[in-house]
C-alpha positions in Angstrom: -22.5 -23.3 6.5 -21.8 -19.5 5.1 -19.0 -17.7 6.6 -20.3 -14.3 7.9 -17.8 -12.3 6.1 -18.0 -8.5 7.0 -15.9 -6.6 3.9 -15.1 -2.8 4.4 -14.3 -0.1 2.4 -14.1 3.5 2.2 -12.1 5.2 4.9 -10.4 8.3 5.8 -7.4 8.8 3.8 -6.1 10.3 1.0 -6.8 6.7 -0.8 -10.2 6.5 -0.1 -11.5 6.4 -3.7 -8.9 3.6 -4.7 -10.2 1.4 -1.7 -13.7 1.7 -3.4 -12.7 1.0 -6.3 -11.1 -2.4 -5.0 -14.1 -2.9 -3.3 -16.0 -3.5 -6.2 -13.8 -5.5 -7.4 -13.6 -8.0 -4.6 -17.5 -8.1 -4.3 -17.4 -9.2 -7.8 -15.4 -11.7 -7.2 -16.5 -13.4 -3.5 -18.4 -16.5 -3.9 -21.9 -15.7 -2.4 -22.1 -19.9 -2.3 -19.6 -19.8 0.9 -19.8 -16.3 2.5 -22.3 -14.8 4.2 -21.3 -10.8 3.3 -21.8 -7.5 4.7 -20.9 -4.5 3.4 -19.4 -2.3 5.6 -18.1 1.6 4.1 -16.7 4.2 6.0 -17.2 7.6 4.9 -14.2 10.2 4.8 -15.0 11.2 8.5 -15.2 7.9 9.8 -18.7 7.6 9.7 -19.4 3.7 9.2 -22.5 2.4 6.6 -24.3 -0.6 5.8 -24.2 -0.3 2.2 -25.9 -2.1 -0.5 -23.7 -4.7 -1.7 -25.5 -5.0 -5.0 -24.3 -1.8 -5.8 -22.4 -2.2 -9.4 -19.7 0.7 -8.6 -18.6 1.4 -5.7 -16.4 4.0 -6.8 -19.9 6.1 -8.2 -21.3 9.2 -5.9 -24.1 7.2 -5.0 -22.6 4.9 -3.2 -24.0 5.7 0.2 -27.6 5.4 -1.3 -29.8 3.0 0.6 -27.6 2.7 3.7 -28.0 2.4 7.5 -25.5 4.1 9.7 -23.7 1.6 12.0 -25.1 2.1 15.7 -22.5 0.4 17.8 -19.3 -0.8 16.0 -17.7 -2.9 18.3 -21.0 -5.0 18.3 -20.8 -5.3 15.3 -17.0 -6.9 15.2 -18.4 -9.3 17.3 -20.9 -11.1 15.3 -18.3 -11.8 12.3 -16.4 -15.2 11.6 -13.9 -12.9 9.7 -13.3 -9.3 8.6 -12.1 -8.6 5.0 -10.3 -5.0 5.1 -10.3 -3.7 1.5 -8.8 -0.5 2.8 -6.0 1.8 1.6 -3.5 4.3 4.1 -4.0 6.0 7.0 -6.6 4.0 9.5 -7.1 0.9 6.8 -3.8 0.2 6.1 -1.7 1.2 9.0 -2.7 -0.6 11.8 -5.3 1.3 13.5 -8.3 -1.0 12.4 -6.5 -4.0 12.5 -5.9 -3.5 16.6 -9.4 -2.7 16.6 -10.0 -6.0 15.0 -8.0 -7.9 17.3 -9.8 -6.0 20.5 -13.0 -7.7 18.7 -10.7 -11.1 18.4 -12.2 -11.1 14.7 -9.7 -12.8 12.3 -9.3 -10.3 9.4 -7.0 -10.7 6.3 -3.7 -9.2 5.7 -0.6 -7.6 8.2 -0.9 -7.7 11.8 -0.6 -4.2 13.7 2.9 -4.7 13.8 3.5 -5.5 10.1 0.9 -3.2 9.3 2.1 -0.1 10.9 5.8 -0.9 9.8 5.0 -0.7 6.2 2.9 2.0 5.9 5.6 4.3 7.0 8.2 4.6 4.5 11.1 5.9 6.5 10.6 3.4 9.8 10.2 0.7 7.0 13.7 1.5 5.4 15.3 1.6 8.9 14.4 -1.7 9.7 14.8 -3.2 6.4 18.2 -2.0 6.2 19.2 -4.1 9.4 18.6 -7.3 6.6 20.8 -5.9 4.3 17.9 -4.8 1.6 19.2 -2.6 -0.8 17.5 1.3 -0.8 18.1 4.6 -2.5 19.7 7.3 -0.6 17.2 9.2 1.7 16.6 11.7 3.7 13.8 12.3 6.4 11.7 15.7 6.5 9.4 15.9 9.3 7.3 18.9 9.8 7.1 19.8 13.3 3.9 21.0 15.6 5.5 24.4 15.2 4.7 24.1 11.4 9.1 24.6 10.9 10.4 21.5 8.6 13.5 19.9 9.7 15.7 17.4 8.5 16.2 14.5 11.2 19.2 12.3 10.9 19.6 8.9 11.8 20.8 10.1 15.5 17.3 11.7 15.5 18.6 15.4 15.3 17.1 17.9 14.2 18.5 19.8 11.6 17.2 23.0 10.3 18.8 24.0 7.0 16.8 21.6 5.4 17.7 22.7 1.1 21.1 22.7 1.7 21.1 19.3 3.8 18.9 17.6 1.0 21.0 18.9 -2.2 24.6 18.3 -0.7 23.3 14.5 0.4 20.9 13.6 -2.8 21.4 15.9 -5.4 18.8 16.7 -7.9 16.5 15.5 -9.0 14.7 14.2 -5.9 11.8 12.6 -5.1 9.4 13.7 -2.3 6.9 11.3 0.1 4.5 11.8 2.3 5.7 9.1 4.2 2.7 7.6 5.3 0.4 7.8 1.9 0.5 5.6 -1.2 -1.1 5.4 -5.0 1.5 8.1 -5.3 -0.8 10.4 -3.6 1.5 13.5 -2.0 4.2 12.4 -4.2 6.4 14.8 -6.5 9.2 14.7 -8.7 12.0 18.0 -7.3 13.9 18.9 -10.7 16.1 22.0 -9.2 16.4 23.1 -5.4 14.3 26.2 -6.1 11.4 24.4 -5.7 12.8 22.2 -2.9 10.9 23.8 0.1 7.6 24.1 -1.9 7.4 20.7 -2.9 7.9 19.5 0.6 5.3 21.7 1.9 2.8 20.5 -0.8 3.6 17.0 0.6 3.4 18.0 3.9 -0.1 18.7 3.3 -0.7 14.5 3.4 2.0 13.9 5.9 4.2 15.4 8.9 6.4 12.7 8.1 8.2 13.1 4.6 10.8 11.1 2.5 13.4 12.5 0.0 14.8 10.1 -2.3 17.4 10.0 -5.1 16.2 10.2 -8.7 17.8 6.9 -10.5 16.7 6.3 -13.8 15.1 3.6 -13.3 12.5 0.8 -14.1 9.7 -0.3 -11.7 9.2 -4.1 -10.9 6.5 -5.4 -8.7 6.2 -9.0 -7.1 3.2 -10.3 -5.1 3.6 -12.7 -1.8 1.0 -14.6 -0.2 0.7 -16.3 3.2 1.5 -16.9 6.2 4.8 -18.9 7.3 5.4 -20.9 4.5 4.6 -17.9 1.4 4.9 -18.2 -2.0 5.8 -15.6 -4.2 4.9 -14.4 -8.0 6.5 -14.0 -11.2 8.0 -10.3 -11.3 6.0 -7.9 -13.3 7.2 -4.4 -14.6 5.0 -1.2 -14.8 5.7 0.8 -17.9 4.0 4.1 -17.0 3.1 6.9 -19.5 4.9 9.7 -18.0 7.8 11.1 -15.9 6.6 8.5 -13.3 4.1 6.1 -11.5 1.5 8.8 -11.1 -2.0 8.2 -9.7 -3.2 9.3 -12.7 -1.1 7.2 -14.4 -2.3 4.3 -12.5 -5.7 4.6 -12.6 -7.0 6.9 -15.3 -4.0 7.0 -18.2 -5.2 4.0 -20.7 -1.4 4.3 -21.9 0.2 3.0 -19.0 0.6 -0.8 -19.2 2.1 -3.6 -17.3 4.4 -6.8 -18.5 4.1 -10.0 -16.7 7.1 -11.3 -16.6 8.9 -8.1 -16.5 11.5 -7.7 -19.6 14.6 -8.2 -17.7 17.1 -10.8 -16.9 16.0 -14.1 -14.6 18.9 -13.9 -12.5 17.6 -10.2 -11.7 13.8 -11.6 -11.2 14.8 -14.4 -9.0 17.1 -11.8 -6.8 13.6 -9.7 -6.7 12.2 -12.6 -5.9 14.0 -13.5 -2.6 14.2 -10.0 -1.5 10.3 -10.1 -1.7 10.4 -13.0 0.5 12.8 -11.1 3.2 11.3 -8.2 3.3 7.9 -9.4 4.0 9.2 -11.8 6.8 11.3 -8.8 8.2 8.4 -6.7 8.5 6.1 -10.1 10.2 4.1 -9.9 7.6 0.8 -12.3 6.7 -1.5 -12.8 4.4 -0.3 -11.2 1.2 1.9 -7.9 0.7 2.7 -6.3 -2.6 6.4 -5.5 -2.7 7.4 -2.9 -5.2 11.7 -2.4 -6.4 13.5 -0.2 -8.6 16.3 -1.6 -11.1 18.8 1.0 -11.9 19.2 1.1 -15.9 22.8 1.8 -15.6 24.1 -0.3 -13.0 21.3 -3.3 -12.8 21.6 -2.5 -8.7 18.2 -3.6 -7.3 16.6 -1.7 -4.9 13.5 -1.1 -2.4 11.0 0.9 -3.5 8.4 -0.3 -0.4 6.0 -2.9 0.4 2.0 -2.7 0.2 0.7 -4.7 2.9 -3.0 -4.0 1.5 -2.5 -3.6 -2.1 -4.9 -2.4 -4.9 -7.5 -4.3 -5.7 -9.1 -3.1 -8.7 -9.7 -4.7 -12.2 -6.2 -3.5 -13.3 -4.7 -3.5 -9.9 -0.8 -5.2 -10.3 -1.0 -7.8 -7.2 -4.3 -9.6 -8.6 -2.4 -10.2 -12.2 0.5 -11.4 -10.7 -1.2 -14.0 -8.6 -3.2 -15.1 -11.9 -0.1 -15.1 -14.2 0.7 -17.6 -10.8 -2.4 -19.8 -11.4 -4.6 -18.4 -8.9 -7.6 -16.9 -9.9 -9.3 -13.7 -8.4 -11.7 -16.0 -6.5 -9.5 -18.4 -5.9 -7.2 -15.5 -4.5 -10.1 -14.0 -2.4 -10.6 -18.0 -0.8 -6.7 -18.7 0.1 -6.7 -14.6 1.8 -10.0 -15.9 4.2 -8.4 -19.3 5.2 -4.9 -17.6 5.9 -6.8 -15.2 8.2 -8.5 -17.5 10.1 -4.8 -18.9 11.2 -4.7 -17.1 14.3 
């Protein structure tokens, strides 16, 4: 018998096209032989659709063409054997429809609420990865009060209001700015000089009240891809070689020049320290199903460090986590199979 298989995408955040683009992706790939699907997408006010699941792009205007608003959600949940979220940020990715999955008791792939909320916030993600002893850039955290005032708070959790000063004694420049809670480097910028400090941070406060500052390190950018539950495995590491300053979104999804290397060109003793590090950090966070985990490896130095972990990751045709499970063995399909069984392990 079919598994009723309800697949999502859509959503309200700032990653809404990526997820769609996923989407299309994973529809591609389900086997119609064992599941059952429905096509759920959720518009950017959280409006939720039957869509057309025949639909060839997902990611084209017309993609709420043909469907049937969703009367009664909940109801819905309920008459699922398994939820498949292919949904990016803020509501999808963050733990808000995951607890509403678990309200529904639906099994639904990927992070729990815990793990889920934990890694979509960069800075709450770095202070309790840094209780395991991962290695991370310097940072600071920004938050934009209700007042609309930005303030630096410390790890005491003051407040401190002389936010330029705070950030260029501590980091230097260059700087990087996140919206803590975003990701496809959407609300991220590159700071080259403290006169535009302040503007930056307000441009990224537009995505988030919750902003990180990093350190600039010249740098290279390694991914590795874990998958399942207690007993994971993890990927070869691959290295993005993006054509620019950095890993833009356009960059990622739209610059034809950008590539990726599987393995990555640098030394095994480095890929295997990525490797367990992957391993830790998804454990650390409680993490199941399948997480992307992304590092830095400083050019000078060969230090290894955190860049974050994607407990959702990209999907798409040319999406990193996908590759490095097939440069593993697995297929797509295959891929799409072993995420369904792993969330059915309640």
């Amino acid at each position: 018998m079919k598994q009723k298989l309800l697949v999502l995408c859509g959503g309200q955040s700032s990653e809404h096209i990526v997820s769609r683009m996923s989407c299309t992706s994973v529809l591609n790939n389900l086997d119609i032989n064992k599941y059952d699907i429905t096509l759920i997408g959720i518009d950017l006010d959280g409006n939720w659709y039957f869509l057309d699941k025949n639909q060839t792009d997902l990611a084209q205007d017309t993609w709420l063409e043909n469907s049937k608003p969703v009367a009664d959600i909940y109801e819905l949940l309920r008459n699922y054997d398994v939820a498949f979220p292919v949904l990016h940020g803020l509501y999808g990715e963050d733990g808000s429809i995951q607890g509403l999955f678990e309200l529904a008791k639906l099994p639904y792939v990927g992070c729990r609420v815990m793990g889920s909320s934990i890694a979509m916030d960069k800075i709450y993600t770095k202070k309790i990865l840094d209780t395991v002893g991962i290695p991370q850039v310097k940072s600071v955290y920004v938050k934009k009060r209700y007042d609309d005032k930005l303030v630096v708070v410390n790890n005491t959790f003051d407040e401190i209001e002389t936010v330029e000063s705070y950030i260029v004694e501590k980091l230097g420049m260059p700087c990087f700015i996140k919206a803590s809670r975003s990701g496809s480097s959407v609300g991220c910028y590159r700071c080259d000089n403290s006169d535009e400090l302040m503007i930056k941070l307000n441009e990224a406060a537009k995505y988030d009240r919750h902003i990180v500052v990093e350190e600039c390190i010249d740098c290279i950018e390694l991914e590795t891809a874990v998958l399942g539950n207690d007993d994971v495995i993890v990927s070869r590491v691959g290295q993005i070689m993006p054509h620019g300053e950095f890993y833009t979104f356009e960059s990622k999804y739209e610059d034809e020049e950008s590539k990726t290397c599987i393995p990555a060109l640098v030394d095994e003793k480095i890929q295997e320290q990525i490797r367990a590090y992957a391993i830790k950090v998804f454990k650390a966070i409680d993490g199941h199903g399948f997480s992307r985990v992304d590092f830095f490896l400083d050019k000078k130095t060969n230090q290894i460090y955190l860049n974050e972990i994607n407990t959702i990751p990209g999907f798409t045709k040319i999406s990193m986590y996908p590759q490095l499970m097939d440069d593993f063995g697995i297929s797509y399909g295959e891929l799409l199979d072993r995420l369904i069984a792993l969330a059915m392990q309640r």
